[in-house]
C-alpha positions in Angstrom: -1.1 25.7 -10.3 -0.5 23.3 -12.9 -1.3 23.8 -16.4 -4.0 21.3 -18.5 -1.5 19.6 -20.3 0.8 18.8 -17.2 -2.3 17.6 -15.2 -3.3 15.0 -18.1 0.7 14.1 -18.5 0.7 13.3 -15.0 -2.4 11.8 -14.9 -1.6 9.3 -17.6 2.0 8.5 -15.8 0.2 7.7 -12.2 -2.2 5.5 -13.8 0.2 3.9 -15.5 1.9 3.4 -12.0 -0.5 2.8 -9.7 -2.6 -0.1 -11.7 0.5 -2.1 -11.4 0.1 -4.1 -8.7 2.5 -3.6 -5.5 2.8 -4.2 -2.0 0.0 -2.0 -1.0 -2.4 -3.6 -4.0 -1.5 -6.8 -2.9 -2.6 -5.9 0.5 -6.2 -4.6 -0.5 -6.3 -8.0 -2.2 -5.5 -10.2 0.4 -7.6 -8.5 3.3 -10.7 -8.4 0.4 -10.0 -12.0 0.1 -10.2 -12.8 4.0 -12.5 -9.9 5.1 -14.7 -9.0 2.4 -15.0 -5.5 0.5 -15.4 -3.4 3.1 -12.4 -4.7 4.5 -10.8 -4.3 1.4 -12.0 -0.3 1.0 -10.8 0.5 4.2 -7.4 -0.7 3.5 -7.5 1.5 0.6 -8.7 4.4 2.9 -5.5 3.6 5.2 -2.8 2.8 2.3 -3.8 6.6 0.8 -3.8 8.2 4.7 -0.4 6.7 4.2 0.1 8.6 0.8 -0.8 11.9 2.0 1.9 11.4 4.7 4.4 11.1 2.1 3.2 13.8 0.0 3.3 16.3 3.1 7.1 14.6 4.1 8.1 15.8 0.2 6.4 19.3 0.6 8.4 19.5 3.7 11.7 18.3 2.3 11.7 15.2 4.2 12.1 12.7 1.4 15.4 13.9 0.5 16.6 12.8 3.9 15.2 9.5 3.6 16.7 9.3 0.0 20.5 11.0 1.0 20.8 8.9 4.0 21.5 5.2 3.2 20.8 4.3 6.7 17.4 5.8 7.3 16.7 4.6 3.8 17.3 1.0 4.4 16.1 1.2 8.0 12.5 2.2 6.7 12.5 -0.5 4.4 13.6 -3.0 6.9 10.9 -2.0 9.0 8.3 -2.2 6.5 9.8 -5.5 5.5 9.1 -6.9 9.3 5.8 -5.5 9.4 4.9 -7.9 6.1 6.2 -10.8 7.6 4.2 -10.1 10.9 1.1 -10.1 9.3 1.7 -13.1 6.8 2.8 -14.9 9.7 -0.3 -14.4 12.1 -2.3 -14.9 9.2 -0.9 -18.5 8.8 -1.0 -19.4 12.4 -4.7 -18.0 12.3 -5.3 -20.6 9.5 -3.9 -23.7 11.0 -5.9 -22.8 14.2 -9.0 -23.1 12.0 -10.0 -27.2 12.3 -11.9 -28.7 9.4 -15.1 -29.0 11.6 -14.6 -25.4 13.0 -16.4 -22.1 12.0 -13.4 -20.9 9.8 -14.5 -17.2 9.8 -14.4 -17.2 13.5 -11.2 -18.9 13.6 -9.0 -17.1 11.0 -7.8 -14.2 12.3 -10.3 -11.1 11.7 -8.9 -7.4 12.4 -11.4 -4.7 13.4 -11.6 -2.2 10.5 -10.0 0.6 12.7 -7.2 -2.2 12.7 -7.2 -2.8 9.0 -7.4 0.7 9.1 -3.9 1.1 10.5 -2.2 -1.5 9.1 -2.7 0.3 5.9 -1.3 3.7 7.0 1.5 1.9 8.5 2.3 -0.6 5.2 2.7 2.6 3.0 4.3 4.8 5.6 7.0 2.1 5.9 7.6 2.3 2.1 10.1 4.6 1.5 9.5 4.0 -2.7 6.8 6.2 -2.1 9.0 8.8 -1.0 11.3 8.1 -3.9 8.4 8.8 -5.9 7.5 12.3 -4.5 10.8 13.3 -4.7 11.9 12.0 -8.1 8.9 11.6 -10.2 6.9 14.2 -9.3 9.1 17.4 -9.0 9.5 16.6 -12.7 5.6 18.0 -13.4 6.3 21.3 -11.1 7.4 24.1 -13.1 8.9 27.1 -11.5 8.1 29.7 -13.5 4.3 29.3 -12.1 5.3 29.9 -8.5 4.6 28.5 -5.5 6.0 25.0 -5.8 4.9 23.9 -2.7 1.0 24.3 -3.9 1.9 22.6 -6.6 3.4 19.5 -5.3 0.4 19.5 -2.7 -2.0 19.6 -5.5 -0.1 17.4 -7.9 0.3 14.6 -4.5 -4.0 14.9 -4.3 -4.4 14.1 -7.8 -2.5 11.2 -7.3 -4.5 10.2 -4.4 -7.3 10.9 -6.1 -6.2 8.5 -9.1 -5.4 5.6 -6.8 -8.7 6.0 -4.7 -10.2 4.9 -8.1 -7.4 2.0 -9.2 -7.0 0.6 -5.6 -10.9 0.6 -5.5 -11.6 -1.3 -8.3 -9.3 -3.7 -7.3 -10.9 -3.7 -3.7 -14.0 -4.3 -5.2 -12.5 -7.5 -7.0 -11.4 -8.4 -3.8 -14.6 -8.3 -2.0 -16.1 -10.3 -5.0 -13.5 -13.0 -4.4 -13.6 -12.8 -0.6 -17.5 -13.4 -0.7 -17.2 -16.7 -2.6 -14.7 -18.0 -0.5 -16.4 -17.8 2.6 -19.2 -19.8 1.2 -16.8 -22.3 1.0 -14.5 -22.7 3.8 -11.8 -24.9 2.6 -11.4 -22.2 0.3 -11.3 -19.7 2.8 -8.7 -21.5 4.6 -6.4 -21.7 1.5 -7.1 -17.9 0.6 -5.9 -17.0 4.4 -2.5 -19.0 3.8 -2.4 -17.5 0.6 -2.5 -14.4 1.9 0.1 -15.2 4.9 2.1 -16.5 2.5 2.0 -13.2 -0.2 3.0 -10.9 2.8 6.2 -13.1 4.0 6.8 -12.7 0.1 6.7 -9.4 0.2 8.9 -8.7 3.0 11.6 -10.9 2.0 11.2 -8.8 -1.4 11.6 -5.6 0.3 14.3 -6.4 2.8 16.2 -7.8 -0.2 15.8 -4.7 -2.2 16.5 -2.5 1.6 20.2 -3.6 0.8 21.1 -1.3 -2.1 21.2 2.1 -0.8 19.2 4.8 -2.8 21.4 7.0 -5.1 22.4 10.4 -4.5 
């Protein structure tokens, strides 16, 4: 197990991470926005399922495939790059569907949870920085000399879900805030659904850009 000091060094350097705003805070912002908080917990729920895939991958040793291979590497983030753009795209065609005299709730499009659910375990599975991370960041906490580094990689990859439980869920609770004002006014709701369409296209032009450079071995 790790030591006291290691935990709170670790601790400090995945909060300093994880309140940084990337693709899978962006995400728990927009759905918040369009869905409302629960919406926007549940995607946190999903994004850290997602997590804890990666962390077992890294326990396993399959990060340093991802992160060897070029090809796998850029493949993953090309397919999380098309999954953004899928979803900022149906969320703008479920906005211009929505007429000025229509019921826009019913007319934007609304995923089940179990579907916001997924889309979360799928958005952070497809992100291979995640990976990256488990394989080049946190190694650096696991010290030898206290055994088992498997445990410790496993115990080291719940703290950090643990840690952005509490970051993604404050800024899930923002979103639900946000998302509960706009549908009071639905013009507003209308923009924040284009918005939102328009922040995921963003994002996976963003990652299939960065998908070109392959990862250094």
């Amino acid at each position: 197990m790790p030591d006291l000091p290691t935990f709170l060094l670790f601790s400090a350097a995945a909060l300093a991470l994880l309140v940084v705003p990337g693709p899978a805070v962006l995400y728990i912002i927009a759905r918040g926005a369009s869905q409302g908080r629960q919406a926007a917990l549940v995607s946190v729920a999903g994004i850290h399922v997602g997590t804890l895939v990666h962390v077992l991958a890294a326990v396993a040793g399959l990060s340093a495939i991802v992160v060897a291979s070029a090809t796998a590497f850029t493949t993953i983030k090309l397919a999380g790059a098309v999954y953004l753009v899928y979803l900022g795209v149906s969320a703008l065609i479920g906005a211009s569907k929505a007429s000025d005299d229509s019921d826009v709730s019913s007319s934007l499009p609304q995923r089940t949870l179990r579907r916001v659910f997924a889309d979360g375990v799928v958005l952070n599975i497809l992100n291979p920085k995640t990976a990256v991370f488990f394989l080049a960041f946190v190694p650096q906490f696991v010290d030898v000399d206290r055994g088992n580094t498997a445990a410790q990689l496993l115990v080291l990859g719940a703290l950090f879900i643990a840690l952005g439980f509490l970051t993604d869920g404050i800024y899930a609770a923002l979103a639900g805030v946000i998302g509960d004002r706009l549908r009071s006014a639905p013009h507003l709701e209308r923009r924040a659904a284009r918005g939102s369409g328009v922040i995921y296209i963003l994002l996976g032009a963003v990652t299939a850009w960065t998908g070109r450079a392959s990862p250094s071995t």
